[in-house]
matplotlib code that plots the C-alpha trace (Angstrom):
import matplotlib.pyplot as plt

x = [9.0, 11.0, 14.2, 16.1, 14.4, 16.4, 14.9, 11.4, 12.5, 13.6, 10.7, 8.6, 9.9, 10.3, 6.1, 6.0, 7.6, 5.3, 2.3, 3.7, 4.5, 0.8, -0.4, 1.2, 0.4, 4.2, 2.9, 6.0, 8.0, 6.0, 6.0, 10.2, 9.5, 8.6, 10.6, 10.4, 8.4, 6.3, 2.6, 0.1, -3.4, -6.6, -8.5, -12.4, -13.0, -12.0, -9.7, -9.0, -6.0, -4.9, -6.0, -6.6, -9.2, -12.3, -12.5, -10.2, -10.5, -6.9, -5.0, -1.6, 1.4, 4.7, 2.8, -0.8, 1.1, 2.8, -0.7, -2.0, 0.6, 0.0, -3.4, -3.2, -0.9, -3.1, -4.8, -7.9, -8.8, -12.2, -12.0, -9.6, -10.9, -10.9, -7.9, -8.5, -6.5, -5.7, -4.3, -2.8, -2.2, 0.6, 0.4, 0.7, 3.8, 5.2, 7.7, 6.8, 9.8, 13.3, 14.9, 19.1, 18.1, 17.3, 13.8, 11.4, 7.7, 5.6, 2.2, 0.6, -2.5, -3.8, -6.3, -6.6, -9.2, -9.6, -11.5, -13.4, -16.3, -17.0, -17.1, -14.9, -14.4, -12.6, -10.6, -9.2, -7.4, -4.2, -1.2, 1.0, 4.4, 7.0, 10.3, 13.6, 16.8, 18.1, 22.1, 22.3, 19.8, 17.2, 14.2, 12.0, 8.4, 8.3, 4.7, 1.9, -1.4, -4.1, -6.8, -9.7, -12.2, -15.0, -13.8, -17.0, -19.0, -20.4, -17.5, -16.8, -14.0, -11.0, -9.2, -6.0, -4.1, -3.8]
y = [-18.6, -17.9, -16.6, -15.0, -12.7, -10.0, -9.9, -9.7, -7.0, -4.5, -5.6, -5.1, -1.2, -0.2, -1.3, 0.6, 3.8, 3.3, 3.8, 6.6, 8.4, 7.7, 8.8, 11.9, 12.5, 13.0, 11.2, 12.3, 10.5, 7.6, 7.2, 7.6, 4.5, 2.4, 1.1, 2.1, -1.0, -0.9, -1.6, -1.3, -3.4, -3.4, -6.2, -5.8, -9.5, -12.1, -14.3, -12.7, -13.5, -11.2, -7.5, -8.3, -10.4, -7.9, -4.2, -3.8, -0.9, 0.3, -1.0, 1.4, 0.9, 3.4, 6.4, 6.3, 6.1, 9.3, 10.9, 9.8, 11.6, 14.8, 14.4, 14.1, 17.1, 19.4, 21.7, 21.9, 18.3, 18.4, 14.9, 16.1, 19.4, 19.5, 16.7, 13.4, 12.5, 9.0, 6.3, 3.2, 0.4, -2.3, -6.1, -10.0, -8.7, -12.3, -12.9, -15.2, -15.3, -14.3, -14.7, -15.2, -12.6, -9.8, -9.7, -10.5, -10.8, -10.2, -10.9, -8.3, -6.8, -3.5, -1.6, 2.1, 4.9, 7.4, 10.4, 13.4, 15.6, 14.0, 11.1, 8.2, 5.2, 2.2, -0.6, -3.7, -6.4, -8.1, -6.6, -8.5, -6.6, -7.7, -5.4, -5.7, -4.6, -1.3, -1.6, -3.5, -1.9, -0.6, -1.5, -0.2, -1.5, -3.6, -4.4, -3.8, -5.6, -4.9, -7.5, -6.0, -7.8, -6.0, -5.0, -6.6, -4.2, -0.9, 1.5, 5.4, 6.2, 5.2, 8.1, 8.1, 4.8, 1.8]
z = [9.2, 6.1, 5.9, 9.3, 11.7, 10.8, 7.5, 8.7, 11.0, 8.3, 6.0, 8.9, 9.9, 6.1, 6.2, 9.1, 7.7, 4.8, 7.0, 8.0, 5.3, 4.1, 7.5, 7.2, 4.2, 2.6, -0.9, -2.6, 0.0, -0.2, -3.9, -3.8, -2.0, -5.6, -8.1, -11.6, -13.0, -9.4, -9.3, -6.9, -6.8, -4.9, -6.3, -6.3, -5.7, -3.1, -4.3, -8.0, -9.3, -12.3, -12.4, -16.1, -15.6, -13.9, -13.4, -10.1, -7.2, -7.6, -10.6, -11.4, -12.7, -11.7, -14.0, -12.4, -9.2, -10.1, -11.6, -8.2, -6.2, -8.2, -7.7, -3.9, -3.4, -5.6, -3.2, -5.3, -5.5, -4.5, -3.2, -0.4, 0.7, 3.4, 3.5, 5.0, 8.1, 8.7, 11.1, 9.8, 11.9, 10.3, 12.1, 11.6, 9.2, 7.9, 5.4, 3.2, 0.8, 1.1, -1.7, -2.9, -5.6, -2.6, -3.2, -0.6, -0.1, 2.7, 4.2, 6.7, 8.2, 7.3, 9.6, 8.5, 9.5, 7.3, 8.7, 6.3, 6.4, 9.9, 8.9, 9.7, 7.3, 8.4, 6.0, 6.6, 4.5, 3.9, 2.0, 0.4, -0.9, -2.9, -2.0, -3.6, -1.7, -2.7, -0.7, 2.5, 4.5, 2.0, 0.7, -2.6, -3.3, -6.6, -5.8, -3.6, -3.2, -0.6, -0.3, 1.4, 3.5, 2.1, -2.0, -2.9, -1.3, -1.5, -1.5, -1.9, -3.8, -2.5, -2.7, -0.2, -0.8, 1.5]

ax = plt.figure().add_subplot(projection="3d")
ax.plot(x, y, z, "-o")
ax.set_aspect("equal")
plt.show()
């Protein structure tokens, strides 16, 4: 294991919070949670390495994060009407570096269940982020990536983030 277990503790609950907050729905919350130069990436094939290279599923930078957040909390978005409720479940969290510069990057799993319309719709994957210290105990999201198990797969629209 990389750097001291306290580190991977705090990484660990800040990735819990973040479930949370998505969980309950608090986007603005959540998006406070990103840096200004932040991204957020769901490739749509195993093993790609640049969202440059194909289409992706998710690809935004800090302002399509925003749009998405404005999106989610309008109460006419026909895409969330009625509004999806969700479970996360956060495990396996691993930190993978932890760096003198205060940024550090993790590895965890991601189960979440998404249920609309009576329907539920599971996904699963690994999420990498990279998080940079914001003071001694705080944490902000400078990247997120979420490798699902099945992005090369039929789909609906992925409409609540990961």
């Amino acid at each position: 294991m990389i750097g001291d277990s306290s580190s991977r503790e705090k990484a660990e609950a800040f990735l819990l919070r973040e479930a949370r907050l998505l969980d309950e729905a608090q986007y603005e919350q959540w998006l406070a949670l990103f840096t200004q130069d932040a991204w957020y990436w769901v490739p749509s094939q195993a093993g790609q390495t640049s969202p440059r290279d194909t289409v992706s599923l998710i690809y935004d930078d800090r302002r399509l994060l925003e749009t998405r957040v404005r999106r989610l909390l309008n109460p006419s978005i026909h895409a969330q009407n009625p509004p999806s409720r969700s479970s996360r479940i956060v495990a396996n969290v691993t930190l993978e570096t932890d760096r003198d510069d205060g940024i550090l990057e993790t590895r965890s799993k991601l189960l979440l269940t998404e249920y609309r319309r009576n329907r539920l719709r599971t996904y699963a994957g690994t999420a990498w982020h990279r998080l940079v210290r914001d003071g001694k105990a705080a944490f902000r999201i400078a990247s997120k990536r979420v490798d699902l198990i099945d992005c090369d797969g039929e789909l609906e629209g992925l409409v609540v983030p990961l």
